[in-house]
N, C-alpha and C positions, 0 to 999 in steps of 0.2 A: 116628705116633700123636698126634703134638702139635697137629698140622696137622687132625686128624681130629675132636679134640674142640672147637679153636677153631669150627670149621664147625659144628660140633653146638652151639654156645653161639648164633654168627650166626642159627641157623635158630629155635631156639627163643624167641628174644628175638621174631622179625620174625611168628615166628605166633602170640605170645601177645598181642602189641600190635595184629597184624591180628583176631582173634576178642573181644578185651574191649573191649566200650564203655564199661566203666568209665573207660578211659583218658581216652579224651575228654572226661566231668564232670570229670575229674583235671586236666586241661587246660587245661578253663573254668575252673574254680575256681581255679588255679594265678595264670592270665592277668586274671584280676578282683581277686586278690591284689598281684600286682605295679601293675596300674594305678592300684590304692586306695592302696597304701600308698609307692611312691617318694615320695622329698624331697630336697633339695639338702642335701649334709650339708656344704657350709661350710669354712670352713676351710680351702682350697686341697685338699681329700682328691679324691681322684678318685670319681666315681658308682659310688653302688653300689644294690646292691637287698638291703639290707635281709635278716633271719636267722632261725635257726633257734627251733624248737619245742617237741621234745621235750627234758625234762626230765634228761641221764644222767648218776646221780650214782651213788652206794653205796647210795640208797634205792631207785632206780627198774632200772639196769639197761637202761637205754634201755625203759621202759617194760613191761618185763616181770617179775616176781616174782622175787626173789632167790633165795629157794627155795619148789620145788612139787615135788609128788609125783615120788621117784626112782621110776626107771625104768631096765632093764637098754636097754641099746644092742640096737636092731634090727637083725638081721642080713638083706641084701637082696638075697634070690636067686631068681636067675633063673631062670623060667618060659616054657614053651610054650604057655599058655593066655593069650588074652588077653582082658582087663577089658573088662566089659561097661559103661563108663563113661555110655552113652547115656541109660541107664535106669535105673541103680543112684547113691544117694551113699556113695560109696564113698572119699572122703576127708573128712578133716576135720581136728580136734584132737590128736587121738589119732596120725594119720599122719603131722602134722609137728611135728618136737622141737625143742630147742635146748640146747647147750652153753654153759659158760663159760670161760674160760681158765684162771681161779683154779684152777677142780675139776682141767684137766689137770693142770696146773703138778707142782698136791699128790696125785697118783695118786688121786682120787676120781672121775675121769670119770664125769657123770651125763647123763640126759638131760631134760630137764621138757619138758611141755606146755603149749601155747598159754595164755592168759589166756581164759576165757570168762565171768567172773564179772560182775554187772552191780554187785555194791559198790566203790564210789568215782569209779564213771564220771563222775560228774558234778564233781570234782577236777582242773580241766584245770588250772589253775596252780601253780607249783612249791611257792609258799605252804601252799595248801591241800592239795596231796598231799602235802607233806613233815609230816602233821600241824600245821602254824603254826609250827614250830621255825624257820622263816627269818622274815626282815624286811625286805620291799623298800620302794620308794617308793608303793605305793599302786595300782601300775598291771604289769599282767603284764610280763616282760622288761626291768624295771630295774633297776639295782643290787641288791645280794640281800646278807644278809648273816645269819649264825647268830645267832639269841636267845640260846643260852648258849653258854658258853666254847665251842670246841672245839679241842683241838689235833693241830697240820700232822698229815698222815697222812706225811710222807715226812721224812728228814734230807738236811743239804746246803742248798747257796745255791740259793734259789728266788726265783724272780723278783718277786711278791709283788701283781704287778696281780691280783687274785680278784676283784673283783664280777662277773664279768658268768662265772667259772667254770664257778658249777654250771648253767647253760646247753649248754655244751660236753660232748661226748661224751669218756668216757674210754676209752681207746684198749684199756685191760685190760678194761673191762667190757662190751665190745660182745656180742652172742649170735650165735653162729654155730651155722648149722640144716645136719639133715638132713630133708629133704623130700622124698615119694613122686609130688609133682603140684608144678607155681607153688604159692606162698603169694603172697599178699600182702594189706596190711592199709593201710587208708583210716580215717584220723577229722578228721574238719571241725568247727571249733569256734566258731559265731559268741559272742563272751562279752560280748556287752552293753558301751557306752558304747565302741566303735574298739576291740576288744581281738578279735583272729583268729589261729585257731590250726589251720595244715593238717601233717599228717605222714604222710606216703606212704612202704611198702616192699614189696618185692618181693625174693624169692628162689627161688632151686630148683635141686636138683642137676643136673648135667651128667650124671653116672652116678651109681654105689651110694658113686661114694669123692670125690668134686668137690662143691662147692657155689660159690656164686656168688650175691651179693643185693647191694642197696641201699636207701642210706634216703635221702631228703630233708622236712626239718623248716622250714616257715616258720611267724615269729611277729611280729605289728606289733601297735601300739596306739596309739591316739589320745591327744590333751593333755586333759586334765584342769582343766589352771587355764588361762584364758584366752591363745590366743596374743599373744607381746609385740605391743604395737601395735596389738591387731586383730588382723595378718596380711593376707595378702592370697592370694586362690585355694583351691583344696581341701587340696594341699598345706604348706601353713603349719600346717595341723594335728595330721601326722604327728609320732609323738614317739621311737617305737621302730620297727625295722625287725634281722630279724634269717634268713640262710639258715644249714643246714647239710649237709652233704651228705655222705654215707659211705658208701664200697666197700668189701665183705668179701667173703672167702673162706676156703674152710680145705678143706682135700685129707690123705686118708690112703694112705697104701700096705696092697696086699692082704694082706700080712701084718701089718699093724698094729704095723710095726718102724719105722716113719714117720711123724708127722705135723707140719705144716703149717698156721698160720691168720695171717693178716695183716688191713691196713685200713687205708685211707688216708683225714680226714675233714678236713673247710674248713670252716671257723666264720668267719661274715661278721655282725660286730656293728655296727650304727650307732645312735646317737641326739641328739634336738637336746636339749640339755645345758639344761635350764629354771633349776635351782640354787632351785626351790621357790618358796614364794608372797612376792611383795614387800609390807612392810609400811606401807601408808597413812602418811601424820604423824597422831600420836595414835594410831593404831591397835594392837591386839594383837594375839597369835594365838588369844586365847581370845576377844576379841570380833568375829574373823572367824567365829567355830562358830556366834554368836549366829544369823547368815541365813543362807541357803542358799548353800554351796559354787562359787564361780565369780563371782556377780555383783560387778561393781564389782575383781575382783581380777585381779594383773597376775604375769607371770613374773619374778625377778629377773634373768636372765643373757637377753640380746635378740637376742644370736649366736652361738652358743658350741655346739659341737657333739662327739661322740664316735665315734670307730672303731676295734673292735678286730678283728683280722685274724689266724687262726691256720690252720698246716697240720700236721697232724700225720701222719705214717707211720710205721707197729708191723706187724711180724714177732714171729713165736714159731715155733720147732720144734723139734723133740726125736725122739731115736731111742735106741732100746730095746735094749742089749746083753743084759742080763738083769732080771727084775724086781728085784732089788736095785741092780742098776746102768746108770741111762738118764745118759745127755745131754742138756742144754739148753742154747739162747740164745735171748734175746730182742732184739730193736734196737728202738731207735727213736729219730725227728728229728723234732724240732718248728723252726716260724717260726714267729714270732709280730711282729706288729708292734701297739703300741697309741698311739694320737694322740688328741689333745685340741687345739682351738684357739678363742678367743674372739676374735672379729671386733670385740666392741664392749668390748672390756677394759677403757677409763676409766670405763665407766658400771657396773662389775661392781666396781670400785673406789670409786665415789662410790655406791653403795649396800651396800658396805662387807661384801661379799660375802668378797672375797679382803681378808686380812687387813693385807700391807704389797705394796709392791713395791721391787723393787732399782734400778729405772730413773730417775733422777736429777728426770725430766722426763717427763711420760706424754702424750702426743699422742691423737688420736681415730685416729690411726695407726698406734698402736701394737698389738701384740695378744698374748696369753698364748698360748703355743705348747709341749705338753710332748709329746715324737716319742719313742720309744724302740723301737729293732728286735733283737731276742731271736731267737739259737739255741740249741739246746740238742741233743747227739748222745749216744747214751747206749747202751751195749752192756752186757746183763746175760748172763751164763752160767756154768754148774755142776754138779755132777752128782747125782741124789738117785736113790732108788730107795725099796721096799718090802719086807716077808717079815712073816708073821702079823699083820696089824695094826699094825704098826710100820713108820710112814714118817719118812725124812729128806730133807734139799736142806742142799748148800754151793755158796757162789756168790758172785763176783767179781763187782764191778759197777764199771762206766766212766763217767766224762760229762765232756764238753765245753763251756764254756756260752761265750757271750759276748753282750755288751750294748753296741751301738750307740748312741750319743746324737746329737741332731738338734736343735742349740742355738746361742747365740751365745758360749757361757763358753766352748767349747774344752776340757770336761773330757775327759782321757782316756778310749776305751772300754776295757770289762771284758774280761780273759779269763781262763779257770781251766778246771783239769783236775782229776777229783777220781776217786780209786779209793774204794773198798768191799769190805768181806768182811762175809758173814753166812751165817749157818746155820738150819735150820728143823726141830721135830724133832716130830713128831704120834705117839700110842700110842691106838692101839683099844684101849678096855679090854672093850667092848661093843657091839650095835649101836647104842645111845643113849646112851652113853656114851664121853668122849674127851677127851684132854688132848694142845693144843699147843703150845709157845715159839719164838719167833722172835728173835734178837737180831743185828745190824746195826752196824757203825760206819766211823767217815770214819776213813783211814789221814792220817797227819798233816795239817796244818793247825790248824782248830778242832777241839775234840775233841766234834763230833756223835756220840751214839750212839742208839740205838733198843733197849729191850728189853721185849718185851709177849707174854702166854700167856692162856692161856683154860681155864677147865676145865667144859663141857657135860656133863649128863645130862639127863634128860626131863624131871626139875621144879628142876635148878639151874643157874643159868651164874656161873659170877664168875671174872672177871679185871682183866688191868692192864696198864696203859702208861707207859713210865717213859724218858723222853728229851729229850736236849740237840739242841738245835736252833741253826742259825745266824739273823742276823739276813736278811729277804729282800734283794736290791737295791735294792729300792721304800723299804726302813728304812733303808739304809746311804748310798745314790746319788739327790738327785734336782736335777735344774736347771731352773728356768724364769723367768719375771721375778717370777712369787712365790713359789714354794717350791723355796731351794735348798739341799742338804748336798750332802756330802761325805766319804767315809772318818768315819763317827758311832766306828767301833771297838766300838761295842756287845758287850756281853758275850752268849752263850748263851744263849736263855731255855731253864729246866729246866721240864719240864714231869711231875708226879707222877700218874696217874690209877688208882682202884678203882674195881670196879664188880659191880653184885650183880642179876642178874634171878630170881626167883621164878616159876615157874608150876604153879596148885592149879587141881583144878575143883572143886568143888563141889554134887554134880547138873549144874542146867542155869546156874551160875554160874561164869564162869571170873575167877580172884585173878588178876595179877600185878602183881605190890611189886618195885619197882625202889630201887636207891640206889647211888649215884654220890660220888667226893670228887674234886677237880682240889687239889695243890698248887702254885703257879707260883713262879719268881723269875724275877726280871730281866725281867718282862714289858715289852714293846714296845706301845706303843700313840700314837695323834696326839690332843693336847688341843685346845683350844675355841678355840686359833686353828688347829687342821690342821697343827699342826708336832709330826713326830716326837718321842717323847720314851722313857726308859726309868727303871722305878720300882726302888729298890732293897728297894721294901715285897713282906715276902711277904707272899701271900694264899692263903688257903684256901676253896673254893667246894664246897655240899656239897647235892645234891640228892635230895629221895624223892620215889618217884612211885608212884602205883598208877594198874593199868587195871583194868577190870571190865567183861564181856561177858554179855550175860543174853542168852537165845534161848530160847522156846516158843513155838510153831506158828508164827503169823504174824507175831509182835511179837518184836520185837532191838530190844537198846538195848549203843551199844559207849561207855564211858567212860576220860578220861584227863585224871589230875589231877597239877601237880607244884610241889612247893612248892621253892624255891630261898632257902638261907642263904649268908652270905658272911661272912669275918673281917672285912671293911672296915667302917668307920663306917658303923652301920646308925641314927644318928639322922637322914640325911636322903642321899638314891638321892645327889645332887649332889658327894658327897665322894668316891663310886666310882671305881675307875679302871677299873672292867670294869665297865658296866653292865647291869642281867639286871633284869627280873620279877620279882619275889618269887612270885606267883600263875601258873598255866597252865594252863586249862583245855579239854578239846575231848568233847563230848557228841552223840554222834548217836541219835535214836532212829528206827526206822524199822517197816514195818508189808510184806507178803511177799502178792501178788496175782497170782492166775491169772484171766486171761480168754480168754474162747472154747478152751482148752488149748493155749493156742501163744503165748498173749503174758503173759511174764512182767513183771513191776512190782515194787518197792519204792519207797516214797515216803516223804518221812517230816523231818524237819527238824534240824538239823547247828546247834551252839552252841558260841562259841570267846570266852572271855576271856582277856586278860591280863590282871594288875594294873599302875596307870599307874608308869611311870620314864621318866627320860630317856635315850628311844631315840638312838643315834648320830646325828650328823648324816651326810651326805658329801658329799664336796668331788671333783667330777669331774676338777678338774684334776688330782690325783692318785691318782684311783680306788681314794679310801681315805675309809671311815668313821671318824666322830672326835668327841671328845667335845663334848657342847650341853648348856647350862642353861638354854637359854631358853624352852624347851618341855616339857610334861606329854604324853609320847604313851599312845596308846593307853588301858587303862581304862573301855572301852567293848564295851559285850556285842554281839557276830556274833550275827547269826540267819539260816541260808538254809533255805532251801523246798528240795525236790528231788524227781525220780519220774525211775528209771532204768527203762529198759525193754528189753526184748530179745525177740525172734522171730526164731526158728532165727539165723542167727552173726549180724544184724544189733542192735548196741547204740545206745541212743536217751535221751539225756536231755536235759531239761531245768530249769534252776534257777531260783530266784531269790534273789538277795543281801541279804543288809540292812537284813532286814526290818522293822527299827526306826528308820530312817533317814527322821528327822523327825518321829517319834514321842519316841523316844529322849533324843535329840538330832539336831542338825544334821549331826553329823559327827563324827570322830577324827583325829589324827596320827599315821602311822606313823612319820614322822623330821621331825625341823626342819624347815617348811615344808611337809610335803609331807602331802595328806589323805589318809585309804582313800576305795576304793570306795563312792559313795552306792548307793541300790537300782538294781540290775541286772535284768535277764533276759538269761540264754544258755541258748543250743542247740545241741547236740553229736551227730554221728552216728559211730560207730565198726562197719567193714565189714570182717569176716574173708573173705577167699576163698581158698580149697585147691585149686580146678582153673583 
């Protein structure tokens, strides 16, 4: 039987590749991607090409809706009439679903529907579809990092390299489909100024109970501030390069006392490490904004480059003795290796970039090298069940980690073994109504723990999150010729969180009033020279937000506003140790067009402030954000233009950025040195196909 469906997988693959000439635009486009954007990444790293795309985080989901209309599970049986598929369409949205793990996990299996909607298509960066709550370097697939607090979502030693995270697929949030016909889904993203975004997938069952898909996500972008020296060739331009690549499936048994989903994904991150704009003698950052962005200006760091390298493999399965009492385990192994190396380190020194170094005597020889190679093996399982609207899970959880260093100090590598016990306890009070808790903790060692509940109905959510967390490796461990510790012993940071959503309509006005508090101690954070540090100040962070939606006939307008308080000396941003906004705003207004009855439109213009602070700086060599005084970022009102469009599954837009950009002003800062985007044009096509 084994043998019978592997054939059956060979065959279907070889005729759906023989029949779609999409492939080959996929192809081309692929192969014009790799030629534009390879570059020498330096640093003794071996060649690569460059990374991934798609966005998957807890917002996106790999690019599909957290949630969308439940839907009971399709039951797929077999028939002696056969589809008239010549002449009928007879697949589409509706025929192919998608699952989540989470919903197994918690006895909620649901099934949702494709994405067809054309609001936000024109959102291709992680920025602007994360609402603006991130903060990168100015240019798509940089450094990334949260405008307000947030804290870890997991307990336990973690590794702590994150900028380049939310890039990377997580292994629990992947979607795994049942499909009647191939799916597969194409979007091509030219975004103005070297910034290209391709993400290709394909899936489709082997039978009623097999599935079987893949993704690959490529994303590059060009420099911005002028390459060191000039440069030389087309190459020297390239600044980001990024693949990802991911295998799923998931398989049930006919009596659905089985099931089965894994996924194995490779995140290949490279960039040539600029370290932002170098500043003239005499010169400022503010009388750089005076003329136009780029002229006359130089990169600090002239060889210095990035690679981060990860593989992950996740299993889940679970079998069903009775609906009060199922089984689970989950696995999973991650590699990760992350490398950094500055080829030209005395002159990243004498532009006073890196703050000290430990080397007695610096040579043009010398070079900043920080290697670090990370496993992590981790086996979660337990047993939960259901009965009236009342679910639970208990469950034991494993991990392995160790941390390799690739130095000349000779510091020992890391190893540790860490167990867990937690439990999970969810009560249907209603269909819209529901109350769950989850609480978590590390058996000795540190004493990590986790305890966070929720309580949902149709117009209330309020919950909390209340956890000690360890310091990461990245805070406790680091070596290079400038930034080195050692065993910091750092205390816990406690981390307190409330939180309140509202939802009223109104007629055709819909309220939602948010409000948030974070209490922290012992926060961890790297100051204005990028050296770790820990504050014994508590702080208290307290946010309201309201959104407001207005919709009649043709005209929508979605708004969001958040104003952010802190205990910290609030007579000047510079005394902070968590720096945030006070202001945040994002306003779209848009306008709803039929033409010819097959081509729909919205068009309409998308407005984003911050109020100015000083944004983080960050320091590549250890892929950590940290504090700056030297700069006023941001403070500068977004304007873009937009018209999404769509006829029958094919999505079409195009933007423009910035639209005050030169009007305005010359420009803004999103971190230390580094500018936003001046005025853009991109164009983006996104192509659903079911047969």
């Amino acid at each position: 039987m084994i043998f019978s469906k592997i054939n059956s997988l060979v065959s279907i693959f070889r005729i759906t590749f023989q029949i779609k000439p999409l492939f080959c635009v996929l192809a081309l486009l692929l192969i014009s991607e790799v030629a534009s954007a390879q570059f020498p990444t330096g640093g003794g790293f071996p060649p690569t090409s460059g990374g991934g795309s798609g966005f998957p985080s807890s917002q996106t989901n790999g690019g599909f809706p957290q949630r969308g209309s439940q839907q009971n599970q399709p039951r797929q049986k077999k028939t002696g009439k056969k589809l008239d598929d010549s002449t009928k369409v007879i697949y589409g949205p509706k025929s192919t679903r998608y699952f989540l793990e989470a919903d197994v996990i918690n006895n909620r299996k649901t099934l949702y529907t494709i994405d067809t909607v054309v609001d936000g298509v024109h959102n291709f960066s992680l920025v602007s579809h994360s609402s603006n709550l991130y903060q990168d370097l100015g240019n798509v697939g940089t450094a990334i990092h949260p405008v307000f607090y947030k804290a870890p979502e997991k307990i336990g030693t973690l590794l702590g390299y994150d900028s380049y995270l939310p890039y990377m697929y997580r292994p629990d949030q992947i979607p795994y489909f049942f499909t009647k016909s191939p799916f597969s889904n194409v979007r091509y993203v030219l975004g103005g100024s070297g910034q290209n975004v391709l993400d290709f997938d394909l899936t489709r069952n082997i039978d009623s109970l097999w599935n079987v898909g893949f993704n690959l996500r490529r994303m590059t972008a060009e420099k911005q501030l002028v390459a060191p020296g000039g440069g030389t060739g087309l190459l020297s331009n390239n600044l980001v390069g990024q693949w990802t690549f991911v295998l799923h499936s998931n398989y049930q048994t006919r009596n659905k006392k089985y099931q089965v989903m894994g996924n194995v994904s490779i995140f290949d991150y490279n960039t040539s490490d600029q370290g932002g704009l170098k500043l003239a003698e005499g010169s400022t950052y503010e009388s750089i904004l005076e003329s136009p962005i780029g002229f006359g200006s130089d990169a600090i760091l002239q060889n210095a480059s990035t690679r981060d390298k990860s593989t992950n493999w996740h299993i889940y399965h679970e079998y069903v003795l009775d609906r009060g009492f199922q089984l689970f385990q989950s696995i999973d192994y991650q590699s990760r290796r992350v490398q950094f190396n500055d080829l030209a380190y005395k002159s990243g020194l004498d532009n006073k970039f890196y703050p000290k170094t430990f080397l007695s005597n610096v040579t043009d020889k010398d070079s900043l090298y920080n290697d670090n190679d990370y496993t992590n093996l981790e086996q979660k399982a337990g047993v939960k069940g259901f009965y009236r609207g009342f679910n639970y899970r208990a469950h034991t959880r494993n991990r392995y980690l160790t941390l390799n260093y690739f130095d000349s100090y000779n510091k020992p590598n890391y190893k540790n073994f860490e167990n867990y016990i937690g439990l999970w306890l969810n009560q249907n009070i209603s269909d819209s109504t529901r109350f769950w808790g989850e609480f978590e903790t590390l058996l000795g060692g540190n004493f990590d723990y986790q305890i966070k509940g929720e309580f949902q109905s149709k117009f209330l959510t309020l919950g909390g999150n209340f956890m000690s967390s360890s310091p990461t490796l990245a805070q406790e461990r680091m070596s290079n010729n400038s930034f080195a510790w050692y065993k910091n012993n750092f205390k816990n940071v406690l981390s307190n969180t409330a939180y309140l959503v509202l939802n009223k309509s109104f007629g055709k006005v819909k309220l939602t009033p948010t409000f948030e508090i974070n209490q922290l101690s012992n926060y961890i954070y790297f100051d204005t020279l990028a050296v770790v540090k820990q504050t014994d100040q508590a702080i208290v962070i307290s946010r309201a937000g309201l959104g407001m939606e207005y919709r009649k006939g043709k005209f929508s307008t979605v708004n969001q506003v958040f104003l952010n308080f802190s205990s910290e000396d609030a007579s000047t941003l510079k005394n902070r140790v968590i720096r945030m906004p006070n202001v945040l705003i994002n306003s779209r207004i848009a306008f709803d067009l039929l033409y010819a009855k097959v081509l729909y439109i919205q068009t309409g213009l998308e407005f984003h402030y911050k109020s100015g602070y000083n944004a983080d700086a960050f320091m590549p060599a250890t892929q950590q954000f940290y504090q700056q005084n030297k700069v006023s970022t941001n403070n500068y009102p977004l304007v873009d233009a937009f018209a999404d469009l769509r006829i029958n599954r094919v999505r079409v837009f195009v933007k423009l950025s910035n639209l005050g950009s030169g009007i305005v002003s010359n420009g803004y800062y999103t971190s230390q040195g580094w500018t936003g985007m001046g005025r853009t044009f991109a164009f983006g096509v996104k192509w659903l196909l079911f047969d």
